[in-house]
N, C-alpha and C positions, 0 to 999 in steps of 0.2 A: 267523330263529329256527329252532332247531334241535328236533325232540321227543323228550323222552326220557321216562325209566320210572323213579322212586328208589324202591328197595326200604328199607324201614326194620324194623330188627330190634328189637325192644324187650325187655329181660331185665330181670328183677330181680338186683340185686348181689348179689355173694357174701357170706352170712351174714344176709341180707334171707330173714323168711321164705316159703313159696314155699306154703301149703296146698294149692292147685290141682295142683302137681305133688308136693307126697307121698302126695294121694289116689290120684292114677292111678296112680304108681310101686306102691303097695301094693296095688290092682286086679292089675296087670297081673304082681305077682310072684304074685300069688294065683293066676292066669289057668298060669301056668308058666313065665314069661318071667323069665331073669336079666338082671339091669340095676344098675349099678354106680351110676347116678347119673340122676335125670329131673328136666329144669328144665323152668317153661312161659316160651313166651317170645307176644309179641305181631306180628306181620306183617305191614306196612302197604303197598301199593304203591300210588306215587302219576303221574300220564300228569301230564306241565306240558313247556311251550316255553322254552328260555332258549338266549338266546346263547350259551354254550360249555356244557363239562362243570363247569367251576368255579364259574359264574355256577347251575348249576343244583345243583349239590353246596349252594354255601352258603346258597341258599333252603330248601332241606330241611333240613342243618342247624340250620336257623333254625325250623322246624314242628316238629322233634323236641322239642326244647330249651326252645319256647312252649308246645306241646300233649301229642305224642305218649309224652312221659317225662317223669318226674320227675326230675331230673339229684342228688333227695338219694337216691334206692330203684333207680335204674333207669339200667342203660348200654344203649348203642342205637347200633348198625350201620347206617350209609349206604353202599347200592352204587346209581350209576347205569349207565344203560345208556341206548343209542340205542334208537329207535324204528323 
């Protein structure tokens, strides 16, 4: 068994609305900051053992998809990496 690290990215779709990042974008243009566009998104990183990069790709895949997103409000980024 190999260890690895999946990063998961979790965003709300486009046209989903997003209050969490219109407040801060409005802060922050208040603050003096230009900004064309502010999404939140959520950041999960998870340490698990799987026999290759695929066998460990599609376990996460698989936590995204049951838990960490809603797949009707929510798209979400898998990156793995060795440990």
């Amino acid at each position: 068994m190999t260890q690895f690290t999946a990063t998961v990215t979790v965003r709300l779709k486009t046209g989903v609305l997003d209050p969490e990042a219109e407040t801060t974008q409005r802060a922050l243009e208040r603050l003096g900051f230009e900004l064309e566009d502010l999404r939140s998104a959520d950041h999960f990183e998870i340490d698990l053992e799987a026999d290759s990069v695929d066998d460990a790709a599609e376990r996460v895949e698989s936590m995204a998809e049951r838990l960490l997103a809603n797949p009707t409000i929510h798209d979400y980024e898998v990156e793995i990496d060795h440990r």
